[in-house]
Each structure stands twice: as structure tokens, then as C-alpha cells.
MITI-773373 format. One record per residue: chain; z, y, x of N, C-alpha, C in turn; residue in three letters. Coordinates in steps of 0.2 Angstrom, whole numbers, plus 5000, padded with zeros to 4 digits. Layout:
BEGIN
+---+------+------+------+------+------+------+------+------+------+-----+
! c !  nzz !  nyy !  nxx ! cazz ! cayy ! caxx !  czz !  cyy !  cxx !   r !
+---+------+------+------+------+------+------+------+------+------+-----+
! A !    Z !    Y !    X !    Z !    Y !    X !    Z !    Y !    X ! Ala !
...
+---+------+------+------+------+------+------+------+------+------+-----+
This chain:
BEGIN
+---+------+------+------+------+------+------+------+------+------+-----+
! c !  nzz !  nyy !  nxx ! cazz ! cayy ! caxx !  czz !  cyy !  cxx !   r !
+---+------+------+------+------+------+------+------+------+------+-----+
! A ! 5910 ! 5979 ! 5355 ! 5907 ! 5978 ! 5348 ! 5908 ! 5985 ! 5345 ! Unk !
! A ! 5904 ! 5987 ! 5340 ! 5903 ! 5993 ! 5338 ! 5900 ! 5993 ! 5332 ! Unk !
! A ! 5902 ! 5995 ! 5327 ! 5901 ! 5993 ! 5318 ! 5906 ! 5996 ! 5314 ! Unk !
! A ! 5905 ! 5997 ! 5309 ! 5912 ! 5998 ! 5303 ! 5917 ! 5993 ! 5303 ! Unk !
! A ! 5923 ! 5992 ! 5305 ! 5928 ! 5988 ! 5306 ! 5930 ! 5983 ! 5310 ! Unk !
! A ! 5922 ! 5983 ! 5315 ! 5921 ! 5977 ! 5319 ! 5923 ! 5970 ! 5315 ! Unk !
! A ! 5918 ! 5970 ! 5310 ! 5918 ! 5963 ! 5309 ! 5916 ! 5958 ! 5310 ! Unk !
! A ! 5922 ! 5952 ! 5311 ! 5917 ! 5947 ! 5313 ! 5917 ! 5940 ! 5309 ! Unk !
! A ! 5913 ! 5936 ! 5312 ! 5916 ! 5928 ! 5305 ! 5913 ! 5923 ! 5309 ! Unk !
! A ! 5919 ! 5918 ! 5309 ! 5919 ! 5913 ! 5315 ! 5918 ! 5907 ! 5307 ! Unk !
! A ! 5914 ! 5902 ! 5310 ! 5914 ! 5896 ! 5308 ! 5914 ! 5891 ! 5311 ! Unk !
! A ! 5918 ! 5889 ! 5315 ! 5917 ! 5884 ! 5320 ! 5918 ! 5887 ! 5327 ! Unk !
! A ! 5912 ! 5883 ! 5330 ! 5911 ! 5885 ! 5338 ! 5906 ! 5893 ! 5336 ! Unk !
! A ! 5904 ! 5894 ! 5329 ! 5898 ! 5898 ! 5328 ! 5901 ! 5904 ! 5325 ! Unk !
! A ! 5900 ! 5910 ! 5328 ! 5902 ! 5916 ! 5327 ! 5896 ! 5922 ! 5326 ! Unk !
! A ! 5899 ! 5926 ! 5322 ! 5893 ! 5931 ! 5319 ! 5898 ! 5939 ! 5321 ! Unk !
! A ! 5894 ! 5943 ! 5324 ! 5897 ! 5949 ! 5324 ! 5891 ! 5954 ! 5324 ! Unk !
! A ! 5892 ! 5963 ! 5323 ! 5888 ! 5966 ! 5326 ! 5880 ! 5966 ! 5323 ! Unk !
! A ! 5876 ! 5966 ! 5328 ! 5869 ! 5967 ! 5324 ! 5869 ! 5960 ! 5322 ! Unk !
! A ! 5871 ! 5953 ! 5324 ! 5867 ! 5947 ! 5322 ! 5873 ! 5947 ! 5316 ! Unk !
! A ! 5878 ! 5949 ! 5313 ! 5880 ! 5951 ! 5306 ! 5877 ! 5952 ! 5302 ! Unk !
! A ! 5875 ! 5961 ! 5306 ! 5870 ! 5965 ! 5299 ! 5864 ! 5959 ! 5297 ! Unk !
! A ! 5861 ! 5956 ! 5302 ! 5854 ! 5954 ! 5300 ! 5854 ! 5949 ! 5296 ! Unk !
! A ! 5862 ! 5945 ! 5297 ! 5862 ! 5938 ! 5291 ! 5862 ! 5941 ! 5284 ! Unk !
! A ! 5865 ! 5947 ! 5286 ! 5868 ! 5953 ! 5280 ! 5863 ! 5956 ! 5274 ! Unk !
! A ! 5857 ! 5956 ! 5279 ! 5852 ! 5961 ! 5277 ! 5846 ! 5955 ! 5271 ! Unk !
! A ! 5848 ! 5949 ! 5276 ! 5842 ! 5945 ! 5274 ! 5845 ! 5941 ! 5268 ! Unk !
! A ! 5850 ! 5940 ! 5268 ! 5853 ! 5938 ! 5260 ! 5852 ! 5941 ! 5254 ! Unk !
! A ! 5856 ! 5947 ! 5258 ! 5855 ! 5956 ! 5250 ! 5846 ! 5955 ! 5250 ! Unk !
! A ! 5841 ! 5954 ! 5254 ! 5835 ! 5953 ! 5250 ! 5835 ! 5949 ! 5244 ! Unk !
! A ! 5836 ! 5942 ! 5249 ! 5835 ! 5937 ! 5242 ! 5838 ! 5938 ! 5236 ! Unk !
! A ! 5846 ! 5942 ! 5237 ! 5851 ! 5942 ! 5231 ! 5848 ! 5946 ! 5226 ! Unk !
! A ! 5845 ! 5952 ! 5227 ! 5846 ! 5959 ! 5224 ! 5839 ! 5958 ! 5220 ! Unk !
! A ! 5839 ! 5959 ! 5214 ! 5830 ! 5960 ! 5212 ! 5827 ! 5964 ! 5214 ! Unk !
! A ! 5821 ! 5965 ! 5211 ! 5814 ! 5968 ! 5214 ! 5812 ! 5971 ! 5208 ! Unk !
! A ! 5811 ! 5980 ! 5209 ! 5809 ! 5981 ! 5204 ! 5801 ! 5982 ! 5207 ! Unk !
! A ! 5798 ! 5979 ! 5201 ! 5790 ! 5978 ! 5200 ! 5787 ! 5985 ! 5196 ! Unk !
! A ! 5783 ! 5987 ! 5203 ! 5781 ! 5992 ! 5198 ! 5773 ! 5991 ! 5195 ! Unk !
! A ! 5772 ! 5992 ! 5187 ! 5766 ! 5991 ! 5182 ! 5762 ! 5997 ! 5184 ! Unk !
! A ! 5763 ! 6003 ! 5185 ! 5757 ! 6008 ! 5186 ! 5749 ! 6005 ! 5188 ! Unk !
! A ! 5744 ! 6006 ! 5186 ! 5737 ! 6005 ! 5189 ! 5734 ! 6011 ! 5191 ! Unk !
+---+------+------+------+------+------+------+------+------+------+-----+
């Protein structure tokens, strides 16, 4: 495993580390973070 601090997060039988981390990681902070919209025409 290779990452900043090798994190990992177990829930159950179901374990998350590594790139399939980042990419829970990544698709969350999409939905969380707003959008800025830009008006220019």
C-alpha cells in the first residue's frame, strides 16, 4: 500500500484503501463542495 499514511477503513467484511479510498474520496468532495457557476456570455 502506498498513499499518505496508508489509510485504511474497514467496515465489516468491506475494506477501503489506497486508489479505491481516493476515488470514494473524490466522488463525495464532488457532491459535497459547491460549483462555482460561471455567468460570462
Amino acid at each position: 500500500t502506498f498513499g499518505i499514511g496508508g489509510m485504511l477503513i474497514n467496515v465489516g467484511e468491506f475494506s477501503l484503501k489506497g486508489i479505491s479510498l481516493c476515488a470514494i474520496a473524490a466522488i463525495l468532495m464532488n457532491l459535497v463542495l459547491p460549483r462555482v457557476k460561471n455567468t460570462e456570455a
